[in-house]
LONUSE-284645 format. One record per residue (C-alpha): x, y, z. Coordinates in steps of 0.001 Angstrom, whole numbers, plus 500000, padded with zeros to 6 digits. Each point is the difference from the previous one (the first is absolute). Layout:
XYZ ...
//
This chain:
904827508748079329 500766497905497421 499007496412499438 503882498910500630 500229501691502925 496538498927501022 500988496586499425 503304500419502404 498283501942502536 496788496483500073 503157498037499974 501654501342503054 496729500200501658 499696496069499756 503382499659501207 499556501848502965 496432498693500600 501343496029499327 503222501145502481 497653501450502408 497398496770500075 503091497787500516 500911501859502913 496652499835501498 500460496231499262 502985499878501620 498942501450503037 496948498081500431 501494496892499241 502744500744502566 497238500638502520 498181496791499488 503072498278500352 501192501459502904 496840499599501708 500158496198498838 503545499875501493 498726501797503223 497318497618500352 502297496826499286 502157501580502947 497254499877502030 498700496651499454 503796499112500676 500224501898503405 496863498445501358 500994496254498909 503787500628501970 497383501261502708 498060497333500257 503664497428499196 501548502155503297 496969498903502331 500305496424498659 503513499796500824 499476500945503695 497475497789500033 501239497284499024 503786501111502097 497902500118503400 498312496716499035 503451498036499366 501847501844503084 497519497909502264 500335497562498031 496702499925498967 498158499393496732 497312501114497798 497124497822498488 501924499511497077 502625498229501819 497816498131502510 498205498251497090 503780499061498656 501565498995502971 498011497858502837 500941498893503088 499431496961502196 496719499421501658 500107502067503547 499621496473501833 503375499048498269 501283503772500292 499598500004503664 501683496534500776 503090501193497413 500440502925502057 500035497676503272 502437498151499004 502212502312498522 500477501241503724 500651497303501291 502758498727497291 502752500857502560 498307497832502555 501073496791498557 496654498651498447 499258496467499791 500257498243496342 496515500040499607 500285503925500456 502572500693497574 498303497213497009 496847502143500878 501589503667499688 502029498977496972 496492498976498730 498294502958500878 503259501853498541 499053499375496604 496848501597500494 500380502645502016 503947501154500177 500060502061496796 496686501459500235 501117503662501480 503233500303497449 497786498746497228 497718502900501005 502775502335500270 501819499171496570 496588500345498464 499464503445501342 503412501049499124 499884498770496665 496531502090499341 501395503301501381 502894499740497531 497707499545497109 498118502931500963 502986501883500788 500998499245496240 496515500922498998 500413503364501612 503341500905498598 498337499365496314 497395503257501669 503156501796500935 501577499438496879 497133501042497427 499294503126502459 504257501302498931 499475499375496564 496760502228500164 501392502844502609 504017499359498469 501591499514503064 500732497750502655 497684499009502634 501570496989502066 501075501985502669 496513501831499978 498191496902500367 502729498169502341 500726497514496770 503567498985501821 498420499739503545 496613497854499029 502626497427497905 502674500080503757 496830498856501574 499294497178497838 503226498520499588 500009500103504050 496664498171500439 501523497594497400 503177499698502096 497700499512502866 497866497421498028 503423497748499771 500879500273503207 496621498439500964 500468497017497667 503548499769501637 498102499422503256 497431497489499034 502937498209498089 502254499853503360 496583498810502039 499661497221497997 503979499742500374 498967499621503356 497425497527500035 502134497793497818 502893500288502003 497655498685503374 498384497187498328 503483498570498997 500190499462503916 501866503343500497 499749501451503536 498333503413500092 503294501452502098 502189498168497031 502490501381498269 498726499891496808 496905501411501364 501848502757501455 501900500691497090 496570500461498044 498776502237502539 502763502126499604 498952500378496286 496461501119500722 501773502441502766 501574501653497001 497192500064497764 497719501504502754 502526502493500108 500169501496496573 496506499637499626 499650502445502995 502359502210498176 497962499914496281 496321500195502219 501868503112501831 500906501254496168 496655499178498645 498371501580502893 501801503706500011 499222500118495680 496446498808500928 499659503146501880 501317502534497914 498350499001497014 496375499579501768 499730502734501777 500153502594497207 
//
């Protein structure tokens, strides 16, 4: 062999060894990234996991309209003493209270009337911001997998749900605003069986009524989503 041709043949050998070590390179390099993406996936999966049982949570909390500790340290209600005599007269306002009644309710109105839709808007407002927060999981899990996973995860569904509890959440403050519509109307020497009474109660008839249609709405997506 001659030293030209020696030369070519070390040359070619260096190529194929250099093209061979970059495609072991390759390969190992597309391993440890796949396994990296694989374990990102995974991370992602368990955090919607965890997101999902949240949600219900916090869904079966606000359907009775309930809250968590979070809430309870936000929003506080009356004492019980002034709870309890609120709730007294409330069912008697029909009955044609004295003044001293209705100066007293509207008093204890202030403290106590808002306390359960102040609760409720609360509640609501949390469950959207961790609906948002688990859209953000669904969204970095299809830019990982390349493909859409809202209707996977019930994206569409979970988002119906909240904007019903928030439809339900103004339908409360509707109520609490047409109570103290109420207790106005009686201490500017309106009869209970007046007109403009009447006319008010009428109001909260129709408000009572589409929030029995959203809690009937709220109640059949409640279901289907918690008990996957």
């Amino acid at each position: 062999m001659t030293e030209s041709t020696q030369k070519k043949f070390l040359n070619t050998k260096n190529i194929i060894f250099i093209l061979v070590g970059i495609a072991v390179a390759f390969v190992l390099i597309t391993a440890v990234v796949n396994e990296k993406v694989e374990d990102l996936q995974s991370t992602i999966e368990i955090q919607i996991a965890d997101q999902t049982t949240l949600l219900a949570t916090i869904a079966e909390t606000t359907a009775r309209n309930g809250a968590d500790s979070v809430t309870e340290s936000i929003v506080k209600d009356c004492t019980l003493d002034e709870r309890m005599r609120f709730d007294s007269l409330l069912d008697e306002l029909n009955s044609n209270l004295s003044q001293s009644e209705l100066v007293e309710i509207e008093r204890l109105f202030g403290r106590c009337g808002s306390f359960f839709s102040e609760r409720k808007a609360v509640m609501v407002s949390r469950f959207a911001r961790e609906i948002a927060i688990y859209k953000e999981y669904i969204a970095q899990l299809e830019a990982i997998t390349s493909r859409s996973q809202t209707e996977d995860y019930q994206v569409d569904e979970w988002v119906r749900l909240s904007e019903t509890e928030t439809r339900q959440s103004e339908l409360f403050v509707e109520l609490v605003n047409l109570q103290d519509e109420i207790i106005t109307t009686l201490l500017s020497g309106k009869a209970a069986d007046s007109s403009e009474i009447i006319e008010i109660l009428e109001q909260v008839q129709d408000v009572q009524g589409t929030l029995f249609v959203t809690n009937s709405q709220a109640a059949s997506l409640r279901t289907e989503l918690t008990s996957l």
